[in-house]
N, C-alpha and C positions, 0 to 999 in steps of 0.2 A: 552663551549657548544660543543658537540661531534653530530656530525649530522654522521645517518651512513644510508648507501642507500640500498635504498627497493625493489625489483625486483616485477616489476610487468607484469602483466598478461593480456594481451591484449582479451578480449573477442569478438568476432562480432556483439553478441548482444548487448554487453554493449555500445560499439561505434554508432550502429546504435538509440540505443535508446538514449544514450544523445544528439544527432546529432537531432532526432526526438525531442526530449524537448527543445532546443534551436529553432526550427523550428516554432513550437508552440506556443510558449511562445513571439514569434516577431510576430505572425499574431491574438494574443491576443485569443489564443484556451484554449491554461494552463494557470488557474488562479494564478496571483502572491501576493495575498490576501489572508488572511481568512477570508471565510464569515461569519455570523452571525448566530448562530444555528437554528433560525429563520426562515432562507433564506435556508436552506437544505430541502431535503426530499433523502429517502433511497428505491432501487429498488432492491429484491434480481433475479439472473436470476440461473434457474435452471438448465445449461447446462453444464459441468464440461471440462473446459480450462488449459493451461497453464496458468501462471500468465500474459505475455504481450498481447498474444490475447485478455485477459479477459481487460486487460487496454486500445484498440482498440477498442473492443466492446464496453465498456462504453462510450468512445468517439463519436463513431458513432452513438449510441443512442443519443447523445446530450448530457451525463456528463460527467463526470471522474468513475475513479475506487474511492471508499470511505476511507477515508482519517481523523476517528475520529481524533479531536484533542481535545477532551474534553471528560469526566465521559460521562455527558450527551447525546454527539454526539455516541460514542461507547453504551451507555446503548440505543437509538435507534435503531442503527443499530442492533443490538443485537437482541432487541424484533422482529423485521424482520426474520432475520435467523430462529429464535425459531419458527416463524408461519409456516415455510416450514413443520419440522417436522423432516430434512432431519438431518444426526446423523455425515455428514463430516464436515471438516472445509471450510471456509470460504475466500478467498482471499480479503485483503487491497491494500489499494497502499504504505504500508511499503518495502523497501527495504535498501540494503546496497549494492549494486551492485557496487557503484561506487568507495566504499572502505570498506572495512572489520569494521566492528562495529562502523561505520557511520552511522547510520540510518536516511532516509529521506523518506518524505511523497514524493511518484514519479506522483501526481496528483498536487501537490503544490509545485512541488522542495525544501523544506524547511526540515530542520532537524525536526526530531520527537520531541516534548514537547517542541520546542521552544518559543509558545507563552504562558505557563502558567505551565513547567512541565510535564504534563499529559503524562502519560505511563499506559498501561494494559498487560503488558509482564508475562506470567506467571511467576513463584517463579524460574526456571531453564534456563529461554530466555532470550533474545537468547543465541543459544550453539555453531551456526554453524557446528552441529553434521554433522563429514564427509568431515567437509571444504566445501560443498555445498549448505549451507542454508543460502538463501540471499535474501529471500522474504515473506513476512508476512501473515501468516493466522490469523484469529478470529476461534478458538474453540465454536462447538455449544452447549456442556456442559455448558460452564463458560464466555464466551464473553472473555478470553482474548486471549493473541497475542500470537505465536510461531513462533519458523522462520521453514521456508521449503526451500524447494529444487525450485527454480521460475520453471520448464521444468514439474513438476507434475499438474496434470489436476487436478480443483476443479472448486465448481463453485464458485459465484462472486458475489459483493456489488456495485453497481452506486451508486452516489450523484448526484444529480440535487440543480440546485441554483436557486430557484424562485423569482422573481420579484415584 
């Protein structure tokens, strides 16, 4: 086996926010579950964010940034966006910040499709066009996923988990 080593790239934000998710996740703020699609509902906000502001804001609201992991849960959310009317994209809590074509739900720390598969990546996603796209939008054309640049302002998806 040939192991050969990989120079990696130390970000600020990235340290601060896996430092933040481990933080979270011991005072039982990040869900380490999937919930039941049942148990969701979807809040679109119209104010156009970086991607981690938009993941704080959803926090402080009381959810997370939205985190399909199902047909279902993405054709929800989806029908949301559509009702705005608004023709940008849409911020997930997909990313790959932590490694290059790793993807994980950064509202759930879990890999993308882990519990059943499910992916909505367009036909060319991700590209990582630029070496800078390491954060997930929802397209309001077609509901699905692209990656972007995480520092471009769009606006944003909440999930809330009802009771």
């Amino acid at each position: 086996m040939v192991h050969r080593n990989r120079s990696v790239v130390v970000e600020p934000h990235r340290t601060i926010m896996n430092a933040s998710l481990i933080v979270l996740a011991l005072v039982g703020i990040v869900p380490l579950i999937l919930p039941t699609t049942s148990a969701l509902r979807y809040t679109v906000h119209n104010t156009k964010v970086p991607l981690y502001e938009a993941w704080t804001q959803c926090i402080t609201k009381g959810g997370y940034l939205a985190s399909p992991a199902t047909a279902k849960q993405n054709l929800e959310i989806w029908n949301e966006v559509k009702k705005t009317g608004t023709s940008d994209g849409w911020w997930l809590s997909g990313t790959d910040n932590g490694m290059e074509g790793s993807w994980i739900w950064l509202s759930r720390n879990v890999p993308i499709g882990i519990i059943n598969g499910y992916t909505n990546w367009a036909s060319t996603e991700p590209n990582n066009h630029g070496g800078t796209e390491h954060c997930m939008r929802m397209e309001y054309t077609s509901g699905k996923w692209y990656d972007l640049s995480c520092d471009l302002s769009l606006y944003y998806v909440c999930e809330y988990y009802s009771l």
